[in-house]
C-alpha positions in Angstrom: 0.0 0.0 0.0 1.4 3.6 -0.7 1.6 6.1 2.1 3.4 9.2 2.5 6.5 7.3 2.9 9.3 6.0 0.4 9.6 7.1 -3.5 5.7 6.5 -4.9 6.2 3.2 -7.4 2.5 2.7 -9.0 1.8 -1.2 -10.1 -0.8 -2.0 -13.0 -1.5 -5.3 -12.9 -4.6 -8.2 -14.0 -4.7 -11.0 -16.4 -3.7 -11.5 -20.2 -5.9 -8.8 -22.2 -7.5 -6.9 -19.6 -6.5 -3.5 -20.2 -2.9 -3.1 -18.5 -1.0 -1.8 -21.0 -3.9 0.5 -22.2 -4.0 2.1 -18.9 -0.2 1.7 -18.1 0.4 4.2 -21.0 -2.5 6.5 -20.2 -1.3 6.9 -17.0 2.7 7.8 -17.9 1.6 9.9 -20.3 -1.0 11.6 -18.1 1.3 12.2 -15.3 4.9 12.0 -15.9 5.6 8.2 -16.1 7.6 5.8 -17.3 6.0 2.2 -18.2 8.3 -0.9 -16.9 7.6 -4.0 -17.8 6.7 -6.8 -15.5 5.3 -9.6 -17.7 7.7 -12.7 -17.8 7.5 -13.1 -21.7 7.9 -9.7 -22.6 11.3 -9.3 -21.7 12.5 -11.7 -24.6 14.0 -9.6 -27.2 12.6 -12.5 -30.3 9.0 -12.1 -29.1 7.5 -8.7 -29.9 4.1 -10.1 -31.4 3.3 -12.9 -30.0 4.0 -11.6 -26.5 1.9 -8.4 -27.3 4.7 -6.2 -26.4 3.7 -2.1 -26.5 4.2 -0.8 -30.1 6.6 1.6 -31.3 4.2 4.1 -31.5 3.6 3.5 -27.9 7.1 2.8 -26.9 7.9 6.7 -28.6 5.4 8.0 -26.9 6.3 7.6 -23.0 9.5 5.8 -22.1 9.2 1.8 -21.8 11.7 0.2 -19.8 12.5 -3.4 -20.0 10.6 -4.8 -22.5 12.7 -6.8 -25.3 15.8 -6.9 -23.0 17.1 -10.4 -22.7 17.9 -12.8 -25.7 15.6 -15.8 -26.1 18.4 -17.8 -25.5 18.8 -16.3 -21.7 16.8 -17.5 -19.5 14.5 -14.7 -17.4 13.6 -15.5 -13.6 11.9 -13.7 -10.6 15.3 -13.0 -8.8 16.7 -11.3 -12.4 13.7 -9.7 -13.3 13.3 -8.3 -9.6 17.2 -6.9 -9.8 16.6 -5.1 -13.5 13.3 -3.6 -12.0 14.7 -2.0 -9.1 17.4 -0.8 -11.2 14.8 0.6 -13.7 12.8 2.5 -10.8 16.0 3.8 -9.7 16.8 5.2 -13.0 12.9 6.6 -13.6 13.3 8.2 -10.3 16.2 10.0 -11.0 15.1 11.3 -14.1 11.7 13.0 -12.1 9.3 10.6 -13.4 6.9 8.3 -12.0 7.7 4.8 -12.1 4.8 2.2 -13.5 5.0 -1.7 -13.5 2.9 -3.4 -15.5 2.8 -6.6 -16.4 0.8 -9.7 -15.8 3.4 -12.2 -13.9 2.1 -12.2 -10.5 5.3 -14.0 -9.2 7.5 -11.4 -10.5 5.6 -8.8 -9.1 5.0 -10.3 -5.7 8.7 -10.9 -5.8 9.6 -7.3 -6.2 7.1 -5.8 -3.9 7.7 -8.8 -1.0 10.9 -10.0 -1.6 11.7 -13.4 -2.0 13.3 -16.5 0.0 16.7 -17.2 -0.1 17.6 -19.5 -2.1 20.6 -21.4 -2.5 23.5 -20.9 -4.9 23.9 -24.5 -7.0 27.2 -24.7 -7.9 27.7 -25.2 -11.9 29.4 -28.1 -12.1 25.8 -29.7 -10.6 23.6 -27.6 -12.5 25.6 -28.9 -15.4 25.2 -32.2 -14.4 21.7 -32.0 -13.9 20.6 -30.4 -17.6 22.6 -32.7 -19.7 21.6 -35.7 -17.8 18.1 -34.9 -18.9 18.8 -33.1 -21.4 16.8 -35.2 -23.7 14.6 -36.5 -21.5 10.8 -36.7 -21.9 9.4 -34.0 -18.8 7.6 -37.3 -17.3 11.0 -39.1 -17.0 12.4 -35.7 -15.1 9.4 -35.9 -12.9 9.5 -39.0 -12.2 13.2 -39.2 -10.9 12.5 -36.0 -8.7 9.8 -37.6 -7.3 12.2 -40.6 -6.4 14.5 -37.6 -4.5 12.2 -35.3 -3.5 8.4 -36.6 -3.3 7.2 -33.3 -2.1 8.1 -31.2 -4.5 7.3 -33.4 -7.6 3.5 -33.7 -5.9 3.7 -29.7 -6.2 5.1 -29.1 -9.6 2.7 -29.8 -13.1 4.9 -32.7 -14.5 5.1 -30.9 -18.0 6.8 -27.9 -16.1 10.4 -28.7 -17.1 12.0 -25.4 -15.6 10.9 -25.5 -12.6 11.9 -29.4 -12.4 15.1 -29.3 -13.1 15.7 -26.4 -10.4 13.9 -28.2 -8.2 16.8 -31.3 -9.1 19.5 -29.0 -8.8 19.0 -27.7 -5.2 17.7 -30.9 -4.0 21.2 -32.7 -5.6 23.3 -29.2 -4.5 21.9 -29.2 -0.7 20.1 -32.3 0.4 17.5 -29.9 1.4 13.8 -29.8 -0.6 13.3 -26.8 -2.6 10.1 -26.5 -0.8 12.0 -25.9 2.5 14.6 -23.1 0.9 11.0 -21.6 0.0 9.7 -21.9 3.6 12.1 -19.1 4.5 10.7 -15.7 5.1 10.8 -13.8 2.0 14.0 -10.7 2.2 10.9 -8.4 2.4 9.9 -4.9 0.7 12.7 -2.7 -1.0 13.4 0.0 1.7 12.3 3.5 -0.1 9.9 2.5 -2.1 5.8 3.0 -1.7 4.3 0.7 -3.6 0.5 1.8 -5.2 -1.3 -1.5 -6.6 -4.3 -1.3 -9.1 -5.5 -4.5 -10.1 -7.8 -5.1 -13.2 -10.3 -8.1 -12.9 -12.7 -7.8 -15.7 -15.7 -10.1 -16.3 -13.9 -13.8 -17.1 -16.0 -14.1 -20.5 -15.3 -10.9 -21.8 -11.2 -11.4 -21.3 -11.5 -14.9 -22.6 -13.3 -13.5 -25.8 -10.2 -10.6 -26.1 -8.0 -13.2 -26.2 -9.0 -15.3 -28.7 -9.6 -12.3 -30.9 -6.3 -10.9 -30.3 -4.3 -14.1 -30.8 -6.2 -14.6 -34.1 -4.5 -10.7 -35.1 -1.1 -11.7 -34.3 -1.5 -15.1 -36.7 -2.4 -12.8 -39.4 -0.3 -9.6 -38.4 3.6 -11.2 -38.3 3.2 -14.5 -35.5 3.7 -16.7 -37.6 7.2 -15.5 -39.6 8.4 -14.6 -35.9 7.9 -18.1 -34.3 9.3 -18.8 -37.5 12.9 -17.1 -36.9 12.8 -18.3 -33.1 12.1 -22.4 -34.3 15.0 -21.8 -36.5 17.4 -20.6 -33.5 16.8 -24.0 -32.5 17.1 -23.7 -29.1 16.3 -25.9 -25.9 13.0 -26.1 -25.8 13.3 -25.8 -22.0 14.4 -22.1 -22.2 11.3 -20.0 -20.9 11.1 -18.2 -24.5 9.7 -21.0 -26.0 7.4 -22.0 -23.7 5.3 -18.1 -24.3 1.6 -18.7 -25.3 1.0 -19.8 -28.9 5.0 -20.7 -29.5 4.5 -24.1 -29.7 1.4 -24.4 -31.4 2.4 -22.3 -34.1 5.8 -24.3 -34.4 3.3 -27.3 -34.5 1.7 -25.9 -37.7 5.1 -24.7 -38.9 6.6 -28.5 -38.8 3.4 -30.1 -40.4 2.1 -31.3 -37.5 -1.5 -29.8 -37.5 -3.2 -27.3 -39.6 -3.5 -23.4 -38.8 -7.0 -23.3 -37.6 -6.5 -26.2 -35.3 -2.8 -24.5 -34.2 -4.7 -20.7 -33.6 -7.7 -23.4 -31.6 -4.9 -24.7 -29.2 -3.4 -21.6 -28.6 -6.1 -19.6 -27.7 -7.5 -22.9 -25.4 -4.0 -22.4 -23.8 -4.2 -18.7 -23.4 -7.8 -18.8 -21.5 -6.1 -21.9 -19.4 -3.3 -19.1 -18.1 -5.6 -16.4 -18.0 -7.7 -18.5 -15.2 -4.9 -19.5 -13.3 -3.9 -15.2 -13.3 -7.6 -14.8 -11.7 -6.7 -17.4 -9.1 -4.2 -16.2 -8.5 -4.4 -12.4 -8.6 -7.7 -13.0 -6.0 -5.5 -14.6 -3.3 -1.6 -13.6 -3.7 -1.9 -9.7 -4.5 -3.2 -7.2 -1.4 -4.4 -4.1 -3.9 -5.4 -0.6 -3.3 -8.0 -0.3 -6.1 -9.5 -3.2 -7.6 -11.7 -2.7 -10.8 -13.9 -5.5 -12.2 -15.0 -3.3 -14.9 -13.7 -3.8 -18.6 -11.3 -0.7 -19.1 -12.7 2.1 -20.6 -12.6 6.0 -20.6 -14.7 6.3 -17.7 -12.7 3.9 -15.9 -9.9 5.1 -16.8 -11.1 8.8 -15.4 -11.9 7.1 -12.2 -8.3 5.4 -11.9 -6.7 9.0 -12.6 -8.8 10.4 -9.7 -7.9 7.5 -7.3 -3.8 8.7 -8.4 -4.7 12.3 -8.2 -6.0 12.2 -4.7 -3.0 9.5 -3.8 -0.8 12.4 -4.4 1.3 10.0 -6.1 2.6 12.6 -8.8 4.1 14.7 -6.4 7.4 13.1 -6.0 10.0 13.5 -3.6 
């Protein structure tokens, strides 16, 4: 919650296609701001469309911070992202301006405004050892031997989630201890200096799940399909986060012959309203907000939001 303390950091956040980004740039633009991106796919450099990164139209007309920064062949987590936000707000504050997360990944943002637990440092040589062991290993296979090591931990993690598998290995094999118990730790807790203002966007469920499916269907015919294109032919592991982003592998799918277009734009859109419900669930119970709207975004919502910031005070800064 913002107060009269710390540097005044506003956070726009809410499911896939629920107005963020629309309101993220009204707001910089109204007020002095500059956008920073907190959406875990966004920050891949190879993924403009298909991540439904701001324009360039948009991007010239407030400054955008950290959106396109890290190659798809880097890998992007909480911990990174939480270090290049700070260092974004710290450079938006000392240029006068009002700094603006936005972004859809609740873990990255919880992470920033919470902190997170420590964690380990796995040594290489067993993170090494870990990915080429499994390194072409079916994600059942990988589940199935960190349930052998570490039963709690498999029964918490989707056995198609790769990633979080194979870190899950790695600090189980690097500590004896369950990742589960590193996590138990009390998070490091809030960055000192900062006020965080939370607005939270939580439109009717139909209405989002029908922008999505329209929106993926533009990206197919505006340039998705020529950029999944240029990321299949990078060939890289399919492991890395960049090529698990919403509609990669389905459109790869249609790309190698494997199923048609209609059926691949089908499965991707079935997989974006799967993550958009799990962003509900989660956004209801993980993030403590100071304005919640349930309204789809509009101008008159958006007038209401700019009153709520107005009498915040939020755009006089320190």
């Amino acid at each position: 919650m913002a107060d009269n303390e710390g540097f005044p950091v506003v956070v726009v956040a809410g499911p896939t296609c629920s107005g963020k980004s629309a309101l993220a740039l009204e707001l910089a633009a109204a007020f002095g701001g500059t956008v920073i991106n907190a959406d875990s796919m966004q920050v891949y450099r190879e993924l403009r469309i298909v991540t439904a990164r701001p324009s360039a139209a948009d991007e010239a007309r407030v400054p955008h911070r950290l959106y396109g920064v890290i190659p798809a062949a880097g890998a992007c987590s909480a911990a990174r992202w939480r270090d290049l936000a700070l260092a974004a707000i710290a450079e938006t504050r000392g240029g006068g301006r009002l700094p603006i997360l936005c972004g859809g990944t609740g873990l990255y943002l919880k992470a920033l405004m919470e902190g997170l637990s420590p964690l380990p440092d796995v040594p290489a040589g067993v993170r090494n050892a870990v990915r080429e062991r499994y390194a072409g290993a079916e994600t059942e296979a990988i589940h199935a031997a960190l349930a052998g090591v570490d039963p709690s931990a498999a029964a918490r993690l989707r056995a198609t989630d790769r990633q979080r598998l194979l870190r899950a290995l790695e600090v189980v094999e690097a500590t004896g201890i369950s990742i589960l118990e590193w996590q138990r730790h009390p998070p490091a807790g809030p960055p000192p200096g900062l006020a965080f203002t939370t607005i939270l966007l939580l439109p009717p469920r139909a209405a989002v799940y029908d922008a999505c499916d329209a929106r993926f269907r533009r990206m197919a015919a505006e340039g998705a399909l020529d950029e999944v294109r240029a990321l299949r032919d990078l060939r890289l592991d399919p492991a890395l986060p960049a090529m698990k982003a919403l509609g990669v592998a389905e459109l790869i799918a249609f790309l190698d012959g494997r199923s048609d277009l209609e059926d691949a734009i089908a499965a991707a859109q079935q997989a974006t309203r799967n993550y958009v419900k799990r962003q509900y669930t989660w956004f209801s119970r993980q993030i403590v907000s100071d304005l919640v709207s349930k309204e789809i975004y509009s101008e008159s919502l958006r007038n209401e939001i700019f009153s709520f910031i107005c009498k915040k005070e939020l755009t006089r800064l320190p």
